[in-house]
C-alpha positions in Angstrom: 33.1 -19.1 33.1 29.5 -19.6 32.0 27.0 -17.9 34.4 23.8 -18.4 33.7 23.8 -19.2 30.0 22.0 -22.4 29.4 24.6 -24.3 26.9 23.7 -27.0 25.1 20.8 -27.2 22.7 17.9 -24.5 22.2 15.7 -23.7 25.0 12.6 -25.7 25.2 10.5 -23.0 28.0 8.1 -21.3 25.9 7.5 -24.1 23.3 4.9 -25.9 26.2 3.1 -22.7 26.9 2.6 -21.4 22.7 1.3 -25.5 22.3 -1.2 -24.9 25.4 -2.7 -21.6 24.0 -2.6 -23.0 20.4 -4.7 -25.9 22.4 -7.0 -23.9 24.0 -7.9 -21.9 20.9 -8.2 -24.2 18.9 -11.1 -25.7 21.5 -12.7 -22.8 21.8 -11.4 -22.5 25.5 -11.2 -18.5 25.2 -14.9 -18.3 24.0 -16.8 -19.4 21.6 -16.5 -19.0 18.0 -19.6 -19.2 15.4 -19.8 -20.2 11.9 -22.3 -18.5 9.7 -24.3 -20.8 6.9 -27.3 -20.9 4.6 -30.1 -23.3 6.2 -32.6 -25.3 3.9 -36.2 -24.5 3.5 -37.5 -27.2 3.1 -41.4 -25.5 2.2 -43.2 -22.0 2.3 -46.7 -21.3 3.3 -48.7 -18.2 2.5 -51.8 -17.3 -0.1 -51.6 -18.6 -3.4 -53.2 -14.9 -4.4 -52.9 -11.6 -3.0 -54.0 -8.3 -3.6 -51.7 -6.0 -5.6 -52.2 -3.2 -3.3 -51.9 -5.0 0.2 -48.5 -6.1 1.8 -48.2 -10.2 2.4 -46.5 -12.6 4.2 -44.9 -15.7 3.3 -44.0 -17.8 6.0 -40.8 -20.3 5.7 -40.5 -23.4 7.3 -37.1 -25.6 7.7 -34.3 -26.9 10.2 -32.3 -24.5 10.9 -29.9 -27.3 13.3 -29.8 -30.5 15.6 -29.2 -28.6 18.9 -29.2 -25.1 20.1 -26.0 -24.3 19.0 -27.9 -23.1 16.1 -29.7 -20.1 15.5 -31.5 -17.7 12.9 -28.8 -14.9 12.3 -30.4 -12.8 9.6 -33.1 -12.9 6.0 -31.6 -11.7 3.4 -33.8 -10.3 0.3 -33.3 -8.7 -3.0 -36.4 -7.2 -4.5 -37.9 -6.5 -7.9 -41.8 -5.9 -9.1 -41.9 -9.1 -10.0 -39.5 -11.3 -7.4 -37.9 -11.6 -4.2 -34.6 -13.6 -3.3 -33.9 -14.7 -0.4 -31.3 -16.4 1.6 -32.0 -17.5 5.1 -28.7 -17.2 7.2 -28.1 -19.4 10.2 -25.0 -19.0 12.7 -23.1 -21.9 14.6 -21.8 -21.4 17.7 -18.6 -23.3 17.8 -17.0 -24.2 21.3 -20.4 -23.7 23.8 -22.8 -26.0 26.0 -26.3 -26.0 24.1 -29.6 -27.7 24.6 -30.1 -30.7 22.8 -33.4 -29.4 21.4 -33.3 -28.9 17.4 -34.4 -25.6 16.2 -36.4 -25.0 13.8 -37.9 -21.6 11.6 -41.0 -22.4 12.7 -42.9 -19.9 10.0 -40.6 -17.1 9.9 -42.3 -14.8 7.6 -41.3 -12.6 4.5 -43.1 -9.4 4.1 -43.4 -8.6 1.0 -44.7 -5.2 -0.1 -45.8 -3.3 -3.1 -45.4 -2.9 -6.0 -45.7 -6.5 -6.8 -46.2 -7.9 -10.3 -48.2 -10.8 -11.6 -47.0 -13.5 -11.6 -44.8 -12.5 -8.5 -42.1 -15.5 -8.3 -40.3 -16.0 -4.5 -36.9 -18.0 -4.7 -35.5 -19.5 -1.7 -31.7 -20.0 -2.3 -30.8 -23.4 -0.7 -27.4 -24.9 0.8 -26.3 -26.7 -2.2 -27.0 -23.5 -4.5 -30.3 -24.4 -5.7 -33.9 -22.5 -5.4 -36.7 -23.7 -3.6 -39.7 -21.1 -5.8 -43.4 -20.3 -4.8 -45.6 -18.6 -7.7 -48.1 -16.5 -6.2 -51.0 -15.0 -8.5 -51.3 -10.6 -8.0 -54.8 -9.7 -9.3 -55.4 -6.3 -9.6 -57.8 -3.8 -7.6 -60.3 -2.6 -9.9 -62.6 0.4 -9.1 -66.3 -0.9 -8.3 
């Protein structure tokens, strides 16, 4: 006698329910995921001289994504006397409803403080691995 035992080939039950969850994660159905990325500056505004002494602002300009499933996530900067690197890092929300209004930087600024060196040289690391640089003259205070 064969109570109960399914016979024949494997049992097919749970195979539907793994490809549904597989399915729904996959489209983002339990949330949504985000993608992190390096956005191009496309130009950077500021003086073309500053005072050694006095912090300044540089202010970066670029797309950061066609709709608002983009955002600013973070600057990133390395410093020296001389230079700063930065990276500007964007995050992608994967799997949400957004606006269909790009975003942009708008100006976000870099504060840059002393000690600063002349020539002070900014880079701007860009998607494909290149540097978008800004030369900015330091002139020293001198007593009066």
């Amino acid at each position: 006698m064969n109570r109960g035992r399914h016979r024949g080939g494997p049992r097919l039950g749970a195979l539907p329910v793994g490809l549904a969850v597989a399915a729904a994660s996959a489209c983002g159905l339990f949330g949504p995921t985000s993608d992190d990325f390096v956005i191009a500056v496309d130009s950077i505004g500021g003086p073309l001289a500053v005072s050694a002494a006095v912090a300044f602002d540089q202010r970066l300009y670029g797309m950061v994504g066609p709709n608002g499933c983009y955002s600013l996530r973070e600057v990133r900067m390395t410093r020296s006397p001389a230079s700063a690197e930065v990276t500007v890092v964007g995050r992608r929300r994967n799997g949400a409803v957004c606006t269909q209004e790009p975003v942009y930087l708008g100006g976000v600024a870099v504060t840059i403080v002393p000690p600063v060196m002349d020539p002070f040289t900014l880079r701007v690391r860009q998607p494909d691995g290149s540097t978008l640089t800004k030369t900015i003259r330091v002139v020293s205070q001198q007593a009066p």
